[in-house]
N, CA, C and O atoms as a CHARMM CRD file, in Angstrom:
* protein
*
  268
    1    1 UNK  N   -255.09900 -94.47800  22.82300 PROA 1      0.00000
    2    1 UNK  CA  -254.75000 -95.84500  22.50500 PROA 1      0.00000
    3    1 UNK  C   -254.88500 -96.69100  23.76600 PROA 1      0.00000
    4    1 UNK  O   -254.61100 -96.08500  24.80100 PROA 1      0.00000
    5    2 UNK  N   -255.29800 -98.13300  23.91000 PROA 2      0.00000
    6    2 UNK  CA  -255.46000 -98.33600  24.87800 PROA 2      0.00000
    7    2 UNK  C   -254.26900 -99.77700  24.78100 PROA 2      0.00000
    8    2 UNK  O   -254.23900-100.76200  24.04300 PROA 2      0.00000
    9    3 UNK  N   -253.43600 -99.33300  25.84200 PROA 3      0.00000
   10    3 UNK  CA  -252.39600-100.09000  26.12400 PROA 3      0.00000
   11    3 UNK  C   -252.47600-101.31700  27.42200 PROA 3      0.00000
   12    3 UNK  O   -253.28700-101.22600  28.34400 PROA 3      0.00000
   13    4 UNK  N   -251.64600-102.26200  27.30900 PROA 4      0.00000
   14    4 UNK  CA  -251.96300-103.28800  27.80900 PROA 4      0.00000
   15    4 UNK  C   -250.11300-103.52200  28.41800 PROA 4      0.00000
   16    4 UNK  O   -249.17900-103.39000  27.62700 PROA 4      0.00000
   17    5 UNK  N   -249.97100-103.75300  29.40400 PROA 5      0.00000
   18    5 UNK  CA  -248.46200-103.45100  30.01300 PROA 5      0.00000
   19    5 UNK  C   -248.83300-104.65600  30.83000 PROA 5      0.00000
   20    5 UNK  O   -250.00100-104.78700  31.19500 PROA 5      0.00000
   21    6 UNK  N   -247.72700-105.72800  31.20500 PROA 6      0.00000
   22    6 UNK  CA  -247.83200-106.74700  31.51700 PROA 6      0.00000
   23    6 UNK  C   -246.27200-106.72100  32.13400 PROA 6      0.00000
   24    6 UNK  O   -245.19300-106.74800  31.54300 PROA 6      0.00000
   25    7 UNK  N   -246.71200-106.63300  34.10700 PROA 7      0.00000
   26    7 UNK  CA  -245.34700-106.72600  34.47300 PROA 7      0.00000
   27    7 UNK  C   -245.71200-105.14400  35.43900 PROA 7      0.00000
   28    7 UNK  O   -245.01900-104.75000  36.37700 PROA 7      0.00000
   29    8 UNK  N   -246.68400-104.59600  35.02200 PROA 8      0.00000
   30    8 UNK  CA  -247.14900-103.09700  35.57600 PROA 8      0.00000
   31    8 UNK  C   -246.41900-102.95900  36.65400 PROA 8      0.00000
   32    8 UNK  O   -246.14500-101.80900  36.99600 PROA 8      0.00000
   33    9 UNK  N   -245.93200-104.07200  37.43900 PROA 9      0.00000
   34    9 UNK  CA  -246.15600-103.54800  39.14300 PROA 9      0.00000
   35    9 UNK  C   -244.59300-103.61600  39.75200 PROA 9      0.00000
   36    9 UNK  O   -244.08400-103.48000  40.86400 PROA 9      0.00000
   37   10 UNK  N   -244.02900-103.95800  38.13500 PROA 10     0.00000
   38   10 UNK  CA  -242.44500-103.66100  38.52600 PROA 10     0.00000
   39   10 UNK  C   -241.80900-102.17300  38.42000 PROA 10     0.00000
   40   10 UNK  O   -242.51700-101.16900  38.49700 PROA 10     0.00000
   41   11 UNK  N   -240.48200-102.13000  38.24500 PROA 11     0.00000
   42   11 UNK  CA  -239.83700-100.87800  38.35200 PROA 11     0.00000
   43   11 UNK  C   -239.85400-100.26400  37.07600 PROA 11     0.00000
   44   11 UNK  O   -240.17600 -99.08200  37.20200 PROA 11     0.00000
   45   12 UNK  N   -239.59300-100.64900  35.64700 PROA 12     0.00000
   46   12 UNK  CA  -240.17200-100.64200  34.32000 PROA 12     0.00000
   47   12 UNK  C   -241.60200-100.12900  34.63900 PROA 12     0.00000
   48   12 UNK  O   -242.02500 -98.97500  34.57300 PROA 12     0.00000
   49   13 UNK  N   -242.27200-101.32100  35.01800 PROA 13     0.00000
   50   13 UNK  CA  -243.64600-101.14900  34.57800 PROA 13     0.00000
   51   13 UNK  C   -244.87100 -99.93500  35.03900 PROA 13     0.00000
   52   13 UNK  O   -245.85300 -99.45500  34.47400 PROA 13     0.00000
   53   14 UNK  N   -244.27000 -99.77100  36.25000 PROA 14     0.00000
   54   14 UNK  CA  -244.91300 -98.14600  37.02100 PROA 14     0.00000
   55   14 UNK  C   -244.53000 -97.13400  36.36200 PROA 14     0.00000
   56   14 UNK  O   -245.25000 -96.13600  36.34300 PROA 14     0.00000
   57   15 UNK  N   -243.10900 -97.16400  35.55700 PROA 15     0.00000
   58   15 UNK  CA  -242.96900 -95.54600  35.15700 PROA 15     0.00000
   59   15 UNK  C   -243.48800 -95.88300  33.75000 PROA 15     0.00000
   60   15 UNK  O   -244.29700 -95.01800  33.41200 PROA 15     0.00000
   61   16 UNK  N   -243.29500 -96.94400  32.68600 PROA 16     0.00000
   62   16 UNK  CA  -244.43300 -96.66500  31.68500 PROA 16     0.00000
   63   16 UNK  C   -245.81500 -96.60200  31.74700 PROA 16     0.00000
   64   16 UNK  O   -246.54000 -96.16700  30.85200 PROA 16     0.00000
   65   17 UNK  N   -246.35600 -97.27900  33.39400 PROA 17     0.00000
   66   17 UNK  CA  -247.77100 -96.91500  33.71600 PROA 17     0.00000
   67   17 UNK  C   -247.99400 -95.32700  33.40200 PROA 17     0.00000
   68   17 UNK  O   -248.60400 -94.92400  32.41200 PROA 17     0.00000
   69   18 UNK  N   -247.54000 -94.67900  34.16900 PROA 18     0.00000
   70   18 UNK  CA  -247.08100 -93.24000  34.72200 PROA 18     0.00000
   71   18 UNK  C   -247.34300 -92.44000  33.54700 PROA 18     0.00000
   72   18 UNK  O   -248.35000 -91.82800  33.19200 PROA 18     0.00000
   73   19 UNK  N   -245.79500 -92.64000  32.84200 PROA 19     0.00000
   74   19 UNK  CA  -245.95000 -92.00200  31.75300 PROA 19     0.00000
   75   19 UNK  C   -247.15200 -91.84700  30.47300 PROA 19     0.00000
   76   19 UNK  O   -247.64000 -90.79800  30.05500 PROA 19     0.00000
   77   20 UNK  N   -247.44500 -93.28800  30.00800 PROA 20     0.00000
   78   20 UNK  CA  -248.73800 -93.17500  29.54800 PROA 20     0.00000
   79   20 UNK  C   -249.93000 -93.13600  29.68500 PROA 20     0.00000
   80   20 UNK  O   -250.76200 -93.17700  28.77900 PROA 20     0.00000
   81   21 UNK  N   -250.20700 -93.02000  31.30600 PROA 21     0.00000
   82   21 UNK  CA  -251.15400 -92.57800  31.63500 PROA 21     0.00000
   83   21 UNK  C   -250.87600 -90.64700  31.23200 PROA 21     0.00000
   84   21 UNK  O   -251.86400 -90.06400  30.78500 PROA 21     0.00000
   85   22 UNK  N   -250.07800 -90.14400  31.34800 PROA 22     0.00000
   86   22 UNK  CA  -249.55500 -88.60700  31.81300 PROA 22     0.00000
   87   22 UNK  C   -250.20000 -88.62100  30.14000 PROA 22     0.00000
   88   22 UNK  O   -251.18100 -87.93600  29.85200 PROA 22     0.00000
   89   23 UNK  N   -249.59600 -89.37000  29.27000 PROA 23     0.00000
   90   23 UNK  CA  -249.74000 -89.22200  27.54400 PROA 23     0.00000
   91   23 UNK  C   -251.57500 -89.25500  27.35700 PROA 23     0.00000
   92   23 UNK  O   -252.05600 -88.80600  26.31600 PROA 23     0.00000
   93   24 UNK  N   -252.43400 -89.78900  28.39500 PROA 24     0.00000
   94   24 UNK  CA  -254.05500 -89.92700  28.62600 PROA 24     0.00000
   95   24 UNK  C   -254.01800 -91.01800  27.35000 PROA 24     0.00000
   96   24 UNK  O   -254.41900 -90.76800  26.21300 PROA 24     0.00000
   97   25 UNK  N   -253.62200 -91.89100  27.66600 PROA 25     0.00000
   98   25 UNK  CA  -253.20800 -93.79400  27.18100 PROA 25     0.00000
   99   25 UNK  C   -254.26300 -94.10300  27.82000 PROA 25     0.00000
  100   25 UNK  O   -254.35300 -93.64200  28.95800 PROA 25     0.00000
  101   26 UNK  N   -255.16900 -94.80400  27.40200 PROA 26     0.00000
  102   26 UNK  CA  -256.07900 -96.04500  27.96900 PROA 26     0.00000
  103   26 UNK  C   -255.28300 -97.24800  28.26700 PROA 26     0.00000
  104   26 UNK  O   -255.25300 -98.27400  27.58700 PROA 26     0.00000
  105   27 UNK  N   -254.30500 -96.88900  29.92200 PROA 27     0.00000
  106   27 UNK  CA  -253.64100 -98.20200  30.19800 PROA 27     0.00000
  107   27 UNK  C   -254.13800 -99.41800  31.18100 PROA 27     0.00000
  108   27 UNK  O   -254.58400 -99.05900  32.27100 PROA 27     0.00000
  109   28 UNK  N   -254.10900-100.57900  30.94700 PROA 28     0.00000
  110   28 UNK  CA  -254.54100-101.93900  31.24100 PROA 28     0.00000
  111   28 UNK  C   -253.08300-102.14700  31.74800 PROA 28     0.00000
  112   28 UNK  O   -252.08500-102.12900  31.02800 PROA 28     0.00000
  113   29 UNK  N   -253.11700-102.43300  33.66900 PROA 29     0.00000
  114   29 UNK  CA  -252.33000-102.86500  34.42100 PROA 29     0.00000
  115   29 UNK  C   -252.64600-104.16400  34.93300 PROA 29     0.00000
  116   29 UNK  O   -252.36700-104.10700  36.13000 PROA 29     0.00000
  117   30 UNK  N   -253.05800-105.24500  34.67400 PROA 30     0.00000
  118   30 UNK  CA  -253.34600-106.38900  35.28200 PROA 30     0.00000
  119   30 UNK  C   -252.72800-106.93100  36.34700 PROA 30     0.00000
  120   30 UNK  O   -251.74900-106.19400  36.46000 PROA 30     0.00000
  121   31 UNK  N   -252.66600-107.62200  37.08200 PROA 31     0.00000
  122   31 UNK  CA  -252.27800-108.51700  38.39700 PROA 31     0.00000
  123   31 UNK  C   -251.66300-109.80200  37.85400 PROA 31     0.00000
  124   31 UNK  O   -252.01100-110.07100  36.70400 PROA 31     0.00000
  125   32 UNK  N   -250.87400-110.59600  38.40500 PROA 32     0.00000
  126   32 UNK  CA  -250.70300-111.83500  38.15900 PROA 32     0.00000
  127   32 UNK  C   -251.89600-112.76100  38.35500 PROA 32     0.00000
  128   32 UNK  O   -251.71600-113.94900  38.08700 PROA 32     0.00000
  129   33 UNK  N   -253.00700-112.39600  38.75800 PROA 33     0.00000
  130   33 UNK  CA  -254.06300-113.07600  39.54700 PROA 33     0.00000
  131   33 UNK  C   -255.01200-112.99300  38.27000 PROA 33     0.00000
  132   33 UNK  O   -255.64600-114.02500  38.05000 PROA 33     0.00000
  133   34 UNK  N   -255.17700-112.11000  37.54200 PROA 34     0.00000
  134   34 UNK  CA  -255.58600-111.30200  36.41000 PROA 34     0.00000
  135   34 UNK  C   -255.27100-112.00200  35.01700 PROA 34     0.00000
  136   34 UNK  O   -256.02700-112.48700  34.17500 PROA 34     0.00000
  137   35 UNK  N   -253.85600-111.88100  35.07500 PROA 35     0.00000
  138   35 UNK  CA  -253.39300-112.18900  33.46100 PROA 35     0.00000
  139   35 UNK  C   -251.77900-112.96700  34.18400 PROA 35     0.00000
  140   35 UNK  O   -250.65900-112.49200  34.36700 PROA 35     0.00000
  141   36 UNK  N   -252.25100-114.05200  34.38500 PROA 36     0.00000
  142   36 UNK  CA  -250.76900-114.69900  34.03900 PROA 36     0.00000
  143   36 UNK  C   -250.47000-115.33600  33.08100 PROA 36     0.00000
  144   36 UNK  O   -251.13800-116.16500  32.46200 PROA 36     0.00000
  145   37 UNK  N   -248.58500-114.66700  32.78000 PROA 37     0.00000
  146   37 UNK  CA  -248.00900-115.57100  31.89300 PROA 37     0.00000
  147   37 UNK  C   -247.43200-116.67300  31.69200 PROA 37     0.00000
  148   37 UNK  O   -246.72600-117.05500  30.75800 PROA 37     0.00000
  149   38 UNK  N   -247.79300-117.19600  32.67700 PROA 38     0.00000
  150   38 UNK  CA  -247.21600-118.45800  32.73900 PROA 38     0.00000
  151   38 UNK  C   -248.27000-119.84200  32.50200 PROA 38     0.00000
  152   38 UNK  O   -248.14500-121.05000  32.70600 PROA 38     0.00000
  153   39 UNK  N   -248.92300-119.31500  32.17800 PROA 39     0.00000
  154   39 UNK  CA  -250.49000-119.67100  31.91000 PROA 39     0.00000
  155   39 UNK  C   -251.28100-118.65500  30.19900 PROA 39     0.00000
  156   39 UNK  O   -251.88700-117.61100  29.95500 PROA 39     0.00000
  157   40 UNK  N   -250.68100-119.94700  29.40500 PROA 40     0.00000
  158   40 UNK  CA  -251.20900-119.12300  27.85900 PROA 40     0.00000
  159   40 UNK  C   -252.97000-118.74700  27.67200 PROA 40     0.00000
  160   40 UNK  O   -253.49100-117.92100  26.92200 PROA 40     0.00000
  161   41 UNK  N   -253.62400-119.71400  28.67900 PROA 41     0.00000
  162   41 UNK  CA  -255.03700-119.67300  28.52600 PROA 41     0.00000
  163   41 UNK  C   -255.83800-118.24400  29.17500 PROA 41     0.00000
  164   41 UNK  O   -256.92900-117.68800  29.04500 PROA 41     0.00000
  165   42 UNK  N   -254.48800-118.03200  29.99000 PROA 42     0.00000
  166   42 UNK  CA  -254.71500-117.07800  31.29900 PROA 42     0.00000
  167   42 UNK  C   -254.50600-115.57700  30.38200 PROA 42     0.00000
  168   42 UNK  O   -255.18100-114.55700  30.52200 PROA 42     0.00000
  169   43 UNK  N   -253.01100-115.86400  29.12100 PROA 43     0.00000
  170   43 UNK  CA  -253.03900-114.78800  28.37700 PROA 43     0.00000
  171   43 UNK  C   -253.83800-114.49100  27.65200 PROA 43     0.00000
  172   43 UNK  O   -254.41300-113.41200  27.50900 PROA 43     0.00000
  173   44 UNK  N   -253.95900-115.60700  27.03300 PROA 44     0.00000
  174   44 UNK  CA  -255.25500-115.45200  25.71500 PROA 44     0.00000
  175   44 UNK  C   -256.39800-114.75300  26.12500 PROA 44     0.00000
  176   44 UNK  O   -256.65800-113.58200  25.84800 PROA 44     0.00000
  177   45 UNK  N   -257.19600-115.67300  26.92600 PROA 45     0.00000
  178   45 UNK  CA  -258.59300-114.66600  27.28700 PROA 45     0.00000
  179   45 UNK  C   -258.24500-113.26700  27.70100 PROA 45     0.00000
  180   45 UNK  O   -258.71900-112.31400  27.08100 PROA 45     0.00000
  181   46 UNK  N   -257.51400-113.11600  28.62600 PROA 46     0.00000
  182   46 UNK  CA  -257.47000-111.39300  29.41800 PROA 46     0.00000
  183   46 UNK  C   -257.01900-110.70500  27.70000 PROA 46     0.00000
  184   46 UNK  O   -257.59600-109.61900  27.65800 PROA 46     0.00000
  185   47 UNK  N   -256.33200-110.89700  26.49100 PROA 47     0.00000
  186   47 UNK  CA  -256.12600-109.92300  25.62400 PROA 47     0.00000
  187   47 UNK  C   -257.45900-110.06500  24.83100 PROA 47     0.00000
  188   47 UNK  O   -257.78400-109.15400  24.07000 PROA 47     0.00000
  189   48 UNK  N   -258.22200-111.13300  24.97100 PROA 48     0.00000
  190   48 UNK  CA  -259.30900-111.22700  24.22500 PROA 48     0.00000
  191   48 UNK  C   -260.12700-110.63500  24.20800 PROA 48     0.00000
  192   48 UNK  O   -260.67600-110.12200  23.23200 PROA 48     0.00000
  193   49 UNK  N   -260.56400-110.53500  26.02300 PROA 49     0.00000
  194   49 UNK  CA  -261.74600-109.98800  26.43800 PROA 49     0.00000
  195   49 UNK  C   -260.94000-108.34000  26.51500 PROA 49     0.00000
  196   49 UNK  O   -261.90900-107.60600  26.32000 PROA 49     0.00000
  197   50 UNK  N   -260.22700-107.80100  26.61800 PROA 50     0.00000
  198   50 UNK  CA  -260.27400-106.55800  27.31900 PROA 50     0.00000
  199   50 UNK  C   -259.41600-106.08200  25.39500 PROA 50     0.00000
  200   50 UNK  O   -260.22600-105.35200  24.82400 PROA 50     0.00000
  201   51 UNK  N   -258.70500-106.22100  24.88200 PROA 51     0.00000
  202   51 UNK  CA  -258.58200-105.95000  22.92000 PROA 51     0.00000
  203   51 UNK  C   -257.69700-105.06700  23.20900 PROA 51     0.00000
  204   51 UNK  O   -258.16500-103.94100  23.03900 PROA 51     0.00000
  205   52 UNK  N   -256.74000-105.05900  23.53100 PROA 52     0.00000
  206   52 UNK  CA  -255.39000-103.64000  23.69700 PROA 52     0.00000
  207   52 UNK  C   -254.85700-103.57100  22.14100 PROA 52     0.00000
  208   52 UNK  O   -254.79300-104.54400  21.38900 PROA 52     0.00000
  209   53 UNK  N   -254.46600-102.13600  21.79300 PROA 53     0.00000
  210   53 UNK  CA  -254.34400-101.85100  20.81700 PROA 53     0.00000
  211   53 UNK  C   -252.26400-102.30100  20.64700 PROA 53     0.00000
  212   53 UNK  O   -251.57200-102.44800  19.64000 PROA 53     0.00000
  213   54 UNK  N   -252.05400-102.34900  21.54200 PROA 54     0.00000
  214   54 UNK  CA  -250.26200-102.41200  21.97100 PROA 54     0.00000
  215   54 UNK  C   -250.73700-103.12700  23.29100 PROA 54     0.00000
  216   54 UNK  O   -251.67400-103.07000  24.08700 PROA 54     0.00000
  217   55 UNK  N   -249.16300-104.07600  23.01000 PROA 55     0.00000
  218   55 UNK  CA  -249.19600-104.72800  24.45300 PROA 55     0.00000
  219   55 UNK  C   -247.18000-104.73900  24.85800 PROA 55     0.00000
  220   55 UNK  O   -246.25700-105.35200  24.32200 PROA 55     0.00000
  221   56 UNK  N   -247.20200-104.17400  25.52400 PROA 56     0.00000
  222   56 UNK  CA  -245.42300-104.22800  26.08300 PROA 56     0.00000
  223   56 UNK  C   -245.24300-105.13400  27.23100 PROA 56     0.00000
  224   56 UNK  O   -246.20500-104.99000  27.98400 PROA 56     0.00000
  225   57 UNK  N   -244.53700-105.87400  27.60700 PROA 57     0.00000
  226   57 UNK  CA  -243.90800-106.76100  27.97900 PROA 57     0.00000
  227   57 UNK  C   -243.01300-106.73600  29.07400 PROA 57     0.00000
  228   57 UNK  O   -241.99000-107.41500  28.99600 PROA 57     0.00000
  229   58 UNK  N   -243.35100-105.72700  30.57700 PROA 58     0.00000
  230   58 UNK  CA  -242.56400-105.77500  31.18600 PROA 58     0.00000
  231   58 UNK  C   -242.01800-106.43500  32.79500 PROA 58     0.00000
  232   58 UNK  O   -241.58400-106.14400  33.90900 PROA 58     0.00000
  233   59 UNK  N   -242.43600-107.52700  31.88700 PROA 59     0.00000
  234   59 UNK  CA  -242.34900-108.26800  33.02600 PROA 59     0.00000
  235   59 UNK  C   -241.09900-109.11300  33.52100 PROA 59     0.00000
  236   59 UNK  O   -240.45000-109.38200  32.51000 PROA 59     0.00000
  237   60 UNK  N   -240.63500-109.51600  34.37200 PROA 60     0.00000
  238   60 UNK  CA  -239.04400-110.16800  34.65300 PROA 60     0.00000
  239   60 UNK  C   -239.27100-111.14100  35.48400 PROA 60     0.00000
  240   60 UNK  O   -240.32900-111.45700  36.02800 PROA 60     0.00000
  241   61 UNK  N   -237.77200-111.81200  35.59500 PROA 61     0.00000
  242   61 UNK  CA  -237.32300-112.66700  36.51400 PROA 61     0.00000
  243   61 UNK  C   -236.18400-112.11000  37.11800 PROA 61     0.00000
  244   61 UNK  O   -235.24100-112.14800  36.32800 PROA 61     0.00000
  245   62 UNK  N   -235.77900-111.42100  38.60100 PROA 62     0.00000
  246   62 UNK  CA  -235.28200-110.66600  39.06200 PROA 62     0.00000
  247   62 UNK  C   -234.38500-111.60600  40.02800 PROA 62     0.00000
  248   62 UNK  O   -233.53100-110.91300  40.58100 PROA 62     0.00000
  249   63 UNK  N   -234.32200-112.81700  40.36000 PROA 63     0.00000
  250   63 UNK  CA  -233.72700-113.43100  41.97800 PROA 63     0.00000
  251   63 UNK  C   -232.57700-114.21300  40.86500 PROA 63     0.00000
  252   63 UNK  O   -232.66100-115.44000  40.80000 PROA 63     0.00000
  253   64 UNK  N   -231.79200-113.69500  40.22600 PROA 64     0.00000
  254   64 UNK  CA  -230.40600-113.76400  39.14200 PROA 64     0.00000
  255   64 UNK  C   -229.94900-114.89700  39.32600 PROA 64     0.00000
  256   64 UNK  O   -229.67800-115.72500  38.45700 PROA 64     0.00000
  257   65 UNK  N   -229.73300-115.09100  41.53400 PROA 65     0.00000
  258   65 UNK  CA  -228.62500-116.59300  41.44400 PROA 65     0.00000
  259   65 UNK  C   -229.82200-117.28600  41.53200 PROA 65     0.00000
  260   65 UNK  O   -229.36500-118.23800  42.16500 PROA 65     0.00000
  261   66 UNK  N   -231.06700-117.57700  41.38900 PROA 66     0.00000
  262   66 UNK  CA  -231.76600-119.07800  41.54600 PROA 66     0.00000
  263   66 UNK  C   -232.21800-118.94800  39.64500 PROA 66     0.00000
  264   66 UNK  O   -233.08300-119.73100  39.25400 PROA 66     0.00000
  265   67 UNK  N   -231.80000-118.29000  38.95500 PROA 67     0.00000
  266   67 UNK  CA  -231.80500-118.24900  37.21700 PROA 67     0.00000
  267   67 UNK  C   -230.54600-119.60800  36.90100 PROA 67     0.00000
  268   67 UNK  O   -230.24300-119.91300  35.74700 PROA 67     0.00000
């Protein structure tokens, strides 16, 4: 299955890298440079062009007191 993980490069996102890579997952780790979400045009194309069958979501906002 080829998975699409958004957020890869956090603490979440390395061990479901990990793991579904270990499962031999076709996983898609993108960059913020790559696929940002903060930028819908930025999401749209990167799921367009690259078609993930699952996409998980692990991406955050971590600095709590400037929330």
């Amino acid at each position: 299955m080829k998975i699409l993980i958004i957020g890869g490069s956090g603490m979440l996102g390395q061990d479901l890298v990990r793991v579904l890579q270990e499962c031999r997952h076709a996983v898609l780790s993108p960059s913020r440079a790559e696929l940002d979400i903060t930028n819908p045009e930025s999401a749209r194309s990167y799921i367009m062009r690259e078609q993930p069958q699952c996409v998980l979501l692990s991406a955050a906002y971590t600095r709590v007191d400037d929330c």
